[in-house]
C-alpha positions in Angstrom: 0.0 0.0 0.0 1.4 3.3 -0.9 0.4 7.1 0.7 0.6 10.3 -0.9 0.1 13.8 0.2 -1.1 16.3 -1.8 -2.1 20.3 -1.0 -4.8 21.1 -3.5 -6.3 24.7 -4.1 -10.0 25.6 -3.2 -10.7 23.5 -0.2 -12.9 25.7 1.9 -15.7 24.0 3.8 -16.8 20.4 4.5 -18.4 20.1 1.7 -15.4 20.4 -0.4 -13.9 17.8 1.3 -16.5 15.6 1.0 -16.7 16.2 -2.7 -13.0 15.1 -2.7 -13.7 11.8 -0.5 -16.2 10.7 -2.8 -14.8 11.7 -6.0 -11.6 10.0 -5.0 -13.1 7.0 -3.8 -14.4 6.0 -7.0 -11.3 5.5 -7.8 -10.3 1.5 -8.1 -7.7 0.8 -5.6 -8.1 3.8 -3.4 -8.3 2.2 0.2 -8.7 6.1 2.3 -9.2 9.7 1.4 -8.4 11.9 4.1 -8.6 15.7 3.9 -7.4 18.2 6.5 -9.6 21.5 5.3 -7.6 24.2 7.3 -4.2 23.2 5.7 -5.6 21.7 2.3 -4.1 18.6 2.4 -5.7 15.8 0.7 -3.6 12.1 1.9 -4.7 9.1 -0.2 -4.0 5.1 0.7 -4.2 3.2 -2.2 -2.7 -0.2 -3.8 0.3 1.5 -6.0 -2.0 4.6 -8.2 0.9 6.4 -9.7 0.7 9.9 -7.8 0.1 11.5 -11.4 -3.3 9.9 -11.8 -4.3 11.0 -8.3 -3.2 14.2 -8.9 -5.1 14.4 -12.8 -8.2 13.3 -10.5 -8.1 16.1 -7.9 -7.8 18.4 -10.7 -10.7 17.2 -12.8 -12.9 17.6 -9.2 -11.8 20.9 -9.2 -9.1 21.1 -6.8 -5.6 21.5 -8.4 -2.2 21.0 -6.4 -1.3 24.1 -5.1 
């Protein structure tokens, strides 16, 4: 299992990160979405996605590394 940390752009609320939870969920292979809204910091656990697709899938939910 592999983790990586990413700080996205436009996280502002609950809601937002709930967007991001279920958006990345989706995702085959993604074992936990966890996102800290004060410090926009999104950390996925999943079985080996290359941290490009994760990052192409934050960005097509709207939230962009920073």
């Amino acid at each position: 299992m592999t983790q990586e940390t990413f700080t996205v752009q436009n996280v502002k609320c609950g809601g937002c990160a709930s967007t991001i939870e279920s958006g990345v969920s989706e995702m085959a292979a993604v074992n936990s979405v966890t996102v800290e809204v004060e410090s926009g910091t999104v950390t996925i656990e999943s079985d080996g996605i290359e941290r490009a697709t994760l990052s192409s899938k934050l960005a097509e939910l709207g939230y962009p590394e920073a």
